[in-house]
C-alpha positions as CSV (number, residue, x, y, z in Angstrom):
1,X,0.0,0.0,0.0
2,X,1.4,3.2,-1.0
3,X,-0.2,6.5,0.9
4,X,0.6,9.9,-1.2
5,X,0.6,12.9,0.9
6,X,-0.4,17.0,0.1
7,X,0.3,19.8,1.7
8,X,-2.9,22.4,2.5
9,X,-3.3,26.0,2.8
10,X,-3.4,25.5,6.5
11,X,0.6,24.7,7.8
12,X,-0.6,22.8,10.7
13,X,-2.5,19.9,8.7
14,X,-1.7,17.3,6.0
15,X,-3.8,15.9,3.4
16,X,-3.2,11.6,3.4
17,X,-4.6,9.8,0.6
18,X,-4.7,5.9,0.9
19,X,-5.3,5.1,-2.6
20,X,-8.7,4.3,-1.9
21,X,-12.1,4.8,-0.4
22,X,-12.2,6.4,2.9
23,X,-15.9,7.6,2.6
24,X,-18.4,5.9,0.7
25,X,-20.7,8.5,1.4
26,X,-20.5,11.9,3.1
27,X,-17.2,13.1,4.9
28,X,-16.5,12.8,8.9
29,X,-15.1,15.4,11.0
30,X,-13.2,14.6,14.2
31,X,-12.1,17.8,16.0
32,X,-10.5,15.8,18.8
33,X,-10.2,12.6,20.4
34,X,-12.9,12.3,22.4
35,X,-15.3,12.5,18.5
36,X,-13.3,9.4,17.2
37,X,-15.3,6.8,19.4
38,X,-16.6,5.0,16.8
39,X,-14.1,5.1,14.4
40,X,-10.8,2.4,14.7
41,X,-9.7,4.5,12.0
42,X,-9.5,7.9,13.7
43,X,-8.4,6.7,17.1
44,X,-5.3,5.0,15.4
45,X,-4.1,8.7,13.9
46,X,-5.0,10.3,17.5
47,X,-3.2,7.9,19.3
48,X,0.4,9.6,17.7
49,X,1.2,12.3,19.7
50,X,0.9,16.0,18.4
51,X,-2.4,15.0,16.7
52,X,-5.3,17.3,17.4
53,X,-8.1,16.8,14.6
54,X,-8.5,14.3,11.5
55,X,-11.5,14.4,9.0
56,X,-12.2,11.5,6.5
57,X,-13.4,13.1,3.0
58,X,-14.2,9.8,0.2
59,X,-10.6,9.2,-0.9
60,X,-8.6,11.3,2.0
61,X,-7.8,11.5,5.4
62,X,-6.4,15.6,6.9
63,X,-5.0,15.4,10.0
64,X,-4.2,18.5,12.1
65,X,-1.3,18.3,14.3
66,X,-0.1,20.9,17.5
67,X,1.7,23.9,16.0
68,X,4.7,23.1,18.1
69,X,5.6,19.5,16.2
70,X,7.2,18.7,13.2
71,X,5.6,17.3,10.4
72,X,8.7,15.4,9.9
73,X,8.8,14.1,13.4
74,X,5.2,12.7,13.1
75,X,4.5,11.8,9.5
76,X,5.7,8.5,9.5
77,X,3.9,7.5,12.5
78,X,0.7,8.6,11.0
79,X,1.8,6.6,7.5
80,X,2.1,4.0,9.9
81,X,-1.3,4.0,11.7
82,X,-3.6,4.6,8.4
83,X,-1.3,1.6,6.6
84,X,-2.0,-0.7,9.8
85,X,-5.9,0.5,9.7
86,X,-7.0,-0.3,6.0
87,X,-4.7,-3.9,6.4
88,X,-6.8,-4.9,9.8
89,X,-9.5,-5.4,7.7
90,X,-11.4,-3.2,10.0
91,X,-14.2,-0.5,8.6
92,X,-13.5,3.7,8.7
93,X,-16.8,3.9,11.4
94,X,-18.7,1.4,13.0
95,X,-22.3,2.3,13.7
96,X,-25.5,4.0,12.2
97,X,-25.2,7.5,10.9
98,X,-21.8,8.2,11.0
99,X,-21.5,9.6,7.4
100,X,-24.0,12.1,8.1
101,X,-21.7,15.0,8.3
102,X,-23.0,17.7,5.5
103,X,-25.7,21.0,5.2
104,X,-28.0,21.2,8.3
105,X,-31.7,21.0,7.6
106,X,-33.5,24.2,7.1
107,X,-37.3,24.7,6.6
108,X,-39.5,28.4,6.7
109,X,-39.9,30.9,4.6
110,X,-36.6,30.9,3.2
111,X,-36.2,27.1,2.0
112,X,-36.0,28.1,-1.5
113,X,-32.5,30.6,-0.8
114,X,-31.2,27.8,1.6
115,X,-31.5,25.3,-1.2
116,X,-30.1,27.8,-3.8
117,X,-26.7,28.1,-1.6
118,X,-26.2,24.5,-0.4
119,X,-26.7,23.9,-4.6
120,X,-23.9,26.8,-5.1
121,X,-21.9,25.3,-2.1
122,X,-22.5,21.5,-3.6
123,X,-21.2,22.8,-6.7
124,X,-18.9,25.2,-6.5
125,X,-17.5,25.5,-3.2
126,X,-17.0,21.5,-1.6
127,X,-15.3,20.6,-4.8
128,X,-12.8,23.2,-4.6
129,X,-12.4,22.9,-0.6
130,X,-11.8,19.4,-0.9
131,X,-9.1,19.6,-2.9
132,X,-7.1,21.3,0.3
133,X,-8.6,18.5,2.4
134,X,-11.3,20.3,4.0
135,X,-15.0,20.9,3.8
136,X,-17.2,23.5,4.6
137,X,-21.2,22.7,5.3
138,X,-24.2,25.1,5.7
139,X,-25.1,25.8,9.3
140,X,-27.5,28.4,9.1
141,X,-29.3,31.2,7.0
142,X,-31.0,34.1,9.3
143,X,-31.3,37.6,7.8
144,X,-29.2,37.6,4.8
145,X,-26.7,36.1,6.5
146,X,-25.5,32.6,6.0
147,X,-23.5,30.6,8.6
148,X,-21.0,27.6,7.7
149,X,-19.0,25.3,9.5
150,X,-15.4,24.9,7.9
151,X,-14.2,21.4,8.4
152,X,-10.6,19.2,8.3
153,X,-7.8,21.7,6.8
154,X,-10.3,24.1,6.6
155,X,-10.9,24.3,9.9
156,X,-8.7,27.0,11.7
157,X,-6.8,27.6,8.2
158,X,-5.2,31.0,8.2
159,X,-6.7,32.0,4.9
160,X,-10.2,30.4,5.5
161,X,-11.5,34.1,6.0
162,X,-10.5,35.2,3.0
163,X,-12.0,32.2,1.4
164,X,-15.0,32.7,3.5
165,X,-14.9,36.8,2.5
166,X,-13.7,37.0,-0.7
167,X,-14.6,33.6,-1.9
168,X,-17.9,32.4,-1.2
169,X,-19.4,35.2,0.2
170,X,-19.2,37.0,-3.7
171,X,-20.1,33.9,-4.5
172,X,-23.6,33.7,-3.0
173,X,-23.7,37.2,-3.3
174,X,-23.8,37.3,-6.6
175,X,-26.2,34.5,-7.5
176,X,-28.7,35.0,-4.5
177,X,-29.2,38.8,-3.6
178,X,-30.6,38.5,-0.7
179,X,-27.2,37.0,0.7
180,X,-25.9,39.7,2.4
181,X,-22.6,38.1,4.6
182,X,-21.1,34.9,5.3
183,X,-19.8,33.9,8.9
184,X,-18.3,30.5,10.1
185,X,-19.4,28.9,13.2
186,X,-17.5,26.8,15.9
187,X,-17.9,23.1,15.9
């Protein structure tokens, strides 16, 4: 097995890609150890030290490490663990629902905008994001302004505002006037 590895925008996290399906639906977002429960796959990354978050998109695994470590101190150890994980035989998750990480529901009067961005987000934003190792999901639409939740390298990336700002927030803006600002929410 042969695991290819990307830098991201964000310094502090990796993109690993295992040659093959991580997600066969959805993407997963651990932000620390504690949200890896019910994946073997996840608490095998966490369990080298200097790790603080991994995400699972449907061909990639990001992993965030501390600021203060060394890619080249733990890279190897994290080859190591996702190698060891898809030769166990053992699945990504175990349990019901765990894939179900994307747009929260949305009903009211403004349905038809919230569908019109998470259709522009589906399209033109995830794609892109994903390619860094990330993801970002719609949280929330109130008063022109729409709220996402930035995931994997996305997530704390020091030039996720400007993606947010100059990125998708012209984005929606221009295709749905009644967007008026983009925010991102904590986890």
């Amino acid at each position: 097995m042969f695991i290819q590895t990307e830098s991201t925008p964000n310094p502090a996290t990796l993109k690993f890609l295992p040659g093959q399906a991580v997600m066969p639906a959805g993407t997963a977002d651990f932000p620390n150890v504690e949200a890896a429960a019910n994946s073997p796959l996840a608490q095998r990354v966490f369990a080298v030290e200097g790790v603080t978050a991994v995400f699972f998109g449907p061909d990639f695994v990001t992993v965030t490490k501390e600021e203060s470590i060394d890619w080249n101190h733990i890279k190897p150890a994290i080859l190591g663990a996702i190698m060891e994980h898809f030769q166990s035989g053992q699945p990504v998750m175990q349990g019901e629902g765990l894939a179900a990480a994307g747009h929260a529901e949305h009903s009211g009067e403004d349905s038809e905008i919230v569908d019109q961005i998470k259709e522009l987000l589906d399209t033109r934003v995830r794609p892109a994001v994903a390619q860094d190792g990330g993801d970002i999901t719609f949280h929330g639409f109130d008063r022109g302004v729409v709220y996402l939740h930035m995931q994997g390298a996305c997530a704390g990336c020091p030039s996720s505002t400007i993606t947010l700002k100059m990125g998708i927030e012209n984005l929606l803006r221009h295709y749905i006037p009644e967007v008026t600002e983009v925010r991102p929410v904590a986890a």
